[in-house]
C-alpha angles and dihedrals in degrees: 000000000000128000141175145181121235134180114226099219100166111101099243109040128213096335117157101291100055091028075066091048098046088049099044084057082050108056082047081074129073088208118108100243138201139189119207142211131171092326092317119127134202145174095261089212093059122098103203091034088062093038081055090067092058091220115201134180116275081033112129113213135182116239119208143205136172114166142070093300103032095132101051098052094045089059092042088051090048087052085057107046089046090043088062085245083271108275126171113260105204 
């Protein structure tokens, strides 16, 4: 198992539209993956499940990871989230 800890920085946080991303980076993984949130867990390749942690900029969450390639999408995922999860800034 592999965990670690990211800051959201985007404004918005992991609305619909990087919660896809994000998922989208997941289900590229074999690992099993969660995201989570004050002690809350959830199935990191699960839309609603992320939407359910109400996930806002400035939030820290845990990423992990548990699977062949744990390591490797933790660190993907932690690309993403500080990325900010490229969104178009316009």
């Amino acid at each position: 198992m592999f965990v670690k800890d990211v800051m959201v920085e985007n404004q918005v946080g992991l609305h619909a539209r990087p919660a896809t991303f994000f998922i989208q980076k997941a289900n590229e993984f074999k690992a099993s993956i969660w995201i989570e949130k004050e002690e809350r867990r959830v199935n990191a390749k699960s839309l609603l499940g992320i939407l359910s942690l109400g996930i806002v900029g400035g939030t820290s969450i845990k990423i992990i990871a548990d699977g062949s390639d744990e390591q490797v999408a933790v660190e993907a995922l932690v690309d993403l989230v500080t990325s900010g999860f490229s969104e178009d800034r316009t």
